[in-house]
N, C-alpha and C positions, 0 to 999 in steps of 0.2 A: 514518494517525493511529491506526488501531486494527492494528498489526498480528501476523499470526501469526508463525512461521517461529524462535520465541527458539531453538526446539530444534537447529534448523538451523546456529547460530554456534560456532564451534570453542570450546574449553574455556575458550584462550587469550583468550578475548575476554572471558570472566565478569569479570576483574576492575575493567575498564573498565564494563562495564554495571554494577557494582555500584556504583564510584564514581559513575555519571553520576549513578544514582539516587538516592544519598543527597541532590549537590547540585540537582537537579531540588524531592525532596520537602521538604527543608527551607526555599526559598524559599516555595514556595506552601504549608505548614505547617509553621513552625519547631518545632513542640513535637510532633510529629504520630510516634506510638508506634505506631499502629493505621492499619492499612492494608483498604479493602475493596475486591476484584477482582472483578468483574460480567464476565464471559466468554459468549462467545457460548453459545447454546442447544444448541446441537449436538453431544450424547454418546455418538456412534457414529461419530466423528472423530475416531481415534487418535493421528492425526500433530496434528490441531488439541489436544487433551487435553494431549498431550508438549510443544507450545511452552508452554502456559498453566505445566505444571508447572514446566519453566522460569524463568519469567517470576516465579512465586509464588517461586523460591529464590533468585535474586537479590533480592527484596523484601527478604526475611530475611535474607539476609548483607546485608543495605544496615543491617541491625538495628531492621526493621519485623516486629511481629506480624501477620500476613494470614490473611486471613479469606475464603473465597470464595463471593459473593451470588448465587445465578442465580436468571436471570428465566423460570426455567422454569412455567408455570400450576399443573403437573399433581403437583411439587415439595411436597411437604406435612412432611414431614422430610429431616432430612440424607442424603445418600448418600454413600457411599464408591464411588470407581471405582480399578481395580487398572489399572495401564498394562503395554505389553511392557517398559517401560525399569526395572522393578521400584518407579517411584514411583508413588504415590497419590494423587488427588486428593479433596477432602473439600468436596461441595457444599449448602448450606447455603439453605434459601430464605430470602427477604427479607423485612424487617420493619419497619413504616414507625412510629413515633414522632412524632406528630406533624410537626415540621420536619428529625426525623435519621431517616437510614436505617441500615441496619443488619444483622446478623444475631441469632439469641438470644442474651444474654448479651454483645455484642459492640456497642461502641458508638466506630466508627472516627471519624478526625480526618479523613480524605481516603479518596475514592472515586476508584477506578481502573478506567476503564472501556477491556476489550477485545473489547466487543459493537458492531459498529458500526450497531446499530439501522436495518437494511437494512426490516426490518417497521415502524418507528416509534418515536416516545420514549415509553417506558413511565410509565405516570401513576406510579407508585411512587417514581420521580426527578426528579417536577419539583418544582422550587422547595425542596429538599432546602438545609438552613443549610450541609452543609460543601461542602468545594470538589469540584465531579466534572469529572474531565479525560481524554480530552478533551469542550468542552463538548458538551450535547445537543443545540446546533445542528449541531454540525459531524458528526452522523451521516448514512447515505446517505438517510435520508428527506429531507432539507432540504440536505444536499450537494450540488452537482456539480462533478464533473472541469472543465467549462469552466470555469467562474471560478476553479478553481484554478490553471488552465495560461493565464488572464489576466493576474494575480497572476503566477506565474512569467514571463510574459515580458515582463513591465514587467520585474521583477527582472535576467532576464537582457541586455534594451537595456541597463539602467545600468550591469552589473557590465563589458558588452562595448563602451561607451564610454569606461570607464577604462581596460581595457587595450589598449585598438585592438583587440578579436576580432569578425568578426562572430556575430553572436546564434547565427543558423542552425546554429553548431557545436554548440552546448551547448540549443538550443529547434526543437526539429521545428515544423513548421509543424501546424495544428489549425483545426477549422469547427467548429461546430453546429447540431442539426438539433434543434426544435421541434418538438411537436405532431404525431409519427410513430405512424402504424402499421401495422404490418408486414403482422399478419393483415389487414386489409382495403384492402392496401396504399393508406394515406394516406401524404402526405407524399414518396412516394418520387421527386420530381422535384425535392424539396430537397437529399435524398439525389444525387441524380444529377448536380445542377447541383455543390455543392459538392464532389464526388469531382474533376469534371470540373476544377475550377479548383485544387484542392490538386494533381494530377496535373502539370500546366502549372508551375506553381511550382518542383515538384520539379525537374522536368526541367530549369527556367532553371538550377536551382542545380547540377543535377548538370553540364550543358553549362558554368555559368563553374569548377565546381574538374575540370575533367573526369574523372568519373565513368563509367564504363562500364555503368551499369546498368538497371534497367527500375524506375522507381517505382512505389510501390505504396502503400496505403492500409489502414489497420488501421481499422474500422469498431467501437465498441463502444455499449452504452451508458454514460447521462452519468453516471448513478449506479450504486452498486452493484461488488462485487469479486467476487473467486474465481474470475478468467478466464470467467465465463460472458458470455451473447451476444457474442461475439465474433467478428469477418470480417474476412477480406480480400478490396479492391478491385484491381483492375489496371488496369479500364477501366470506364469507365460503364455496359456491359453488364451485369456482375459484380452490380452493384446492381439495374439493370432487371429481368433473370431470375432472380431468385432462385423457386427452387421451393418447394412449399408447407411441406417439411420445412424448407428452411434456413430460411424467414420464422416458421413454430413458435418455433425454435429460437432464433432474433435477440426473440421478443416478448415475453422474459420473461425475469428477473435472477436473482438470489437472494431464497430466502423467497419466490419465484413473483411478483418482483412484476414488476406491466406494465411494457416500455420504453415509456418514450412522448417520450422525449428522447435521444438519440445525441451525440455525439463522434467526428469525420471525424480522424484524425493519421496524421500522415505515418510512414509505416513506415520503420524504419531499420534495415540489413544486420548480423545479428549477425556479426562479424569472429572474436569468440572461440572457444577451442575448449580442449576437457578430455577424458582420457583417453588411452588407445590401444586401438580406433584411436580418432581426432579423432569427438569428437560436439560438437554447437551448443553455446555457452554463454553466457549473461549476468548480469552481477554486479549483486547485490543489496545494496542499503546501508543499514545500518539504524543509528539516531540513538536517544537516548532524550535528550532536554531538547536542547540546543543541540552534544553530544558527539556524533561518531562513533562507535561502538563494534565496529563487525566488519560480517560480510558475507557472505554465500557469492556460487557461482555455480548459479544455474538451468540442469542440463544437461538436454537431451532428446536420446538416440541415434535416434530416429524421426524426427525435425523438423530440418526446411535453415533455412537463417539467412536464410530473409527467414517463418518461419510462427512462428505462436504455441507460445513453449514453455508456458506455464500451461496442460499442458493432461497429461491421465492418460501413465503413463510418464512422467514425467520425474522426476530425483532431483536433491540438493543435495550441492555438494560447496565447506567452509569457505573463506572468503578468509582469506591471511595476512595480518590489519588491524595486528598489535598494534604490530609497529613501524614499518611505512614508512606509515602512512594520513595523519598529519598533517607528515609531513619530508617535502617532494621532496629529492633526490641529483641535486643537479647534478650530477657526476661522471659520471652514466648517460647511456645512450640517453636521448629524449623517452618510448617505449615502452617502457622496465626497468619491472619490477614495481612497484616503491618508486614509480617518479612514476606509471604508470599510478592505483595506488589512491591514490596523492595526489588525483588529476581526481576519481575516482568520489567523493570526500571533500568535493571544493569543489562539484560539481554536486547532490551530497546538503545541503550546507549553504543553496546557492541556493534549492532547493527547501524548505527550512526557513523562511526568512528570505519564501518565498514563502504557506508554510502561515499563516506568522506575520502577515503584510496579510491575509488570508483569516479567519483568526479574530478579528482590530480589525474587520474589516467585520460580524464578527455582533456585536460587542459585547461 
């Protein structure tokens, strides 16, 4: 819901993200001339800096004047940041008016938030008269991935009863663990039990499509992004013996904040590959209102298809969205490009339509 990576979408794809955008911000403010982007904290993130840039020029070609608010403390006037891509970014501290937020001289109809408040909802944005999206529930302080992947697999039972699919294709299996902690290992027999029983599962499912593989288990925490505390299980061991660095390492997110809640999911075989030679690949799909708009793929030449590519060395390389993402071609293979980004299309929309019960549940 907050995400980075705009810089990442091939060029091809800006015209789509600009249209998504106009129709996204005129629903939720039809008159709305003024646009304000609240961006994460963090400006010594150049590749984060180049998506926001991004992000802020499609605003503009949507034919939104943007404005960029951060919630930086130490922020007391504007700064200018100079990027490698030759754009600049112009950050602006924030200014509260009684019921409007703002910047100086700048008095937006909609807030656009790409800070996903991993630290907290900032008191400057609450109870704010215009509209902030996404809401400040739905930041990682009061987030988590299980109830999102609840939500989604209600979604996917229904959509896999209309077509005769089962779920299992389109929704991994997933647990959660409460009240963990790492450093003084609490919790870890929740940890162990539920690895144990996701493990079992897999394995039925791999024995009925036969499957020749070893399951595995992707351990993260329930809140929080940017690939940090991240694991992989194979065997209940794996969890048992964790040494005192990998449990450091597993106890804390981003912005340093405590795990103290986990998400157990079933890991699944990256099959794709890019380049020559072949390095891992997975494709990325990015939406802005109820629109597709483009994608890449996450390569890492370091990383085998069953480890985490979100992790340093890895690079992005654009998917071709603009014309096969919403046609399949019957005419094709199942596996031609056209219908593959088709799937990666409808399983991004699933996942929408799953954000979307997730955000009616906060209100």
């Amino acid at each position: 819901l907050f995400p980075a990576g705009f810089n990442n979408l091939g060029e091809r794809s800006l015209p789509l993200c600009v249209q998504a955008m106009q129709n996204a911000i005129e629903r939720v403010c039809p008159r709305s001339c003024g646009v304000l982007l609240i961006p994460e904290s963090h400006t010594r993130n150049q590749f984060y800096l180049e998506s926001v840039a991004v992000l802020k020029r499609i605003l503009e070609s949507a034919g939104y004047e943007v404005r960029i608010g951060s919630l930086l403390a130490e922020l007391s006037a504007p700064q200018t940041l100079s990027l490698p891509s030759g754009a600049s970014l112009r950050l602006e501290p924030l200014q509260r008016h009684g019921e409007r937020v703002g910047v100086a001289g700048f008095d937006p109809c909609f807030v656009l938030l790409n800070n996903d408040l991993s630290a907290g909802r900032p008191p400057v944005l609450e109870g704010v008269a215009q509209p902030v999206l996404p809401a400040l529930a739905l930041g990682w302080s009061q987030r988590r991935k299980s109830v999102h992947f609840g939500h989604y697999r209600d979604v996917a039972r229904e959509f896999g009863a209309r077509i005769e699919l089962d779920p299992w294709l389109i929704d991994p299996y997933f647990r959660q663990c409460g009240e963990v902690d790492f450093l003084a290992r609490e919790g870890e027999e929740c940890l162990a039990g539920n690895v144990e029983v996701l493990l079992e599962s897999i394995r039925l499912k791999y024995r009925e499509y036969g499957i020749d593989r070893e399951p595995f288990v992707i351990i993260k925490a329930d809140a929080g992004s940017y690939g940090m505390g991240v694991m992989t299980a194979r065997s209940v061991d794996d969890v048992r013996d964790l040494n005192r660095k990998e449990r450091k390492r597993m106890a804390a997110s981003k912005d340093s904040q405590a795990v103290r809640q986990v998400i157990m999911q079933e890991g699944v075989y990256t099959f794709e590959t890019v380049g020559d030679p072949p390095a891992v690949a997975e494709p990325v799909v990015y939406m802005i209102d109820q629109h597709v708009v483009g994608g890449f793929y996450r390569v890492h030449t370091g990383r085998g298809a069953d480890e985490n590519l979100n992790a340093p060395g890895m690079h992005f390389e654009p998917l071709a969205f603009v014309e096969p993402c919403n046609t399949p071609d019957c005419g094709q293979a199942p596996d031609a490009a056209p219908n593959r980004f088709y799937a990666y299309g409808v399983v991004a929309r699933l996942a929408l339509l799953a954000a979307a019960r997730e955000m009616a549940a906060h209100g």
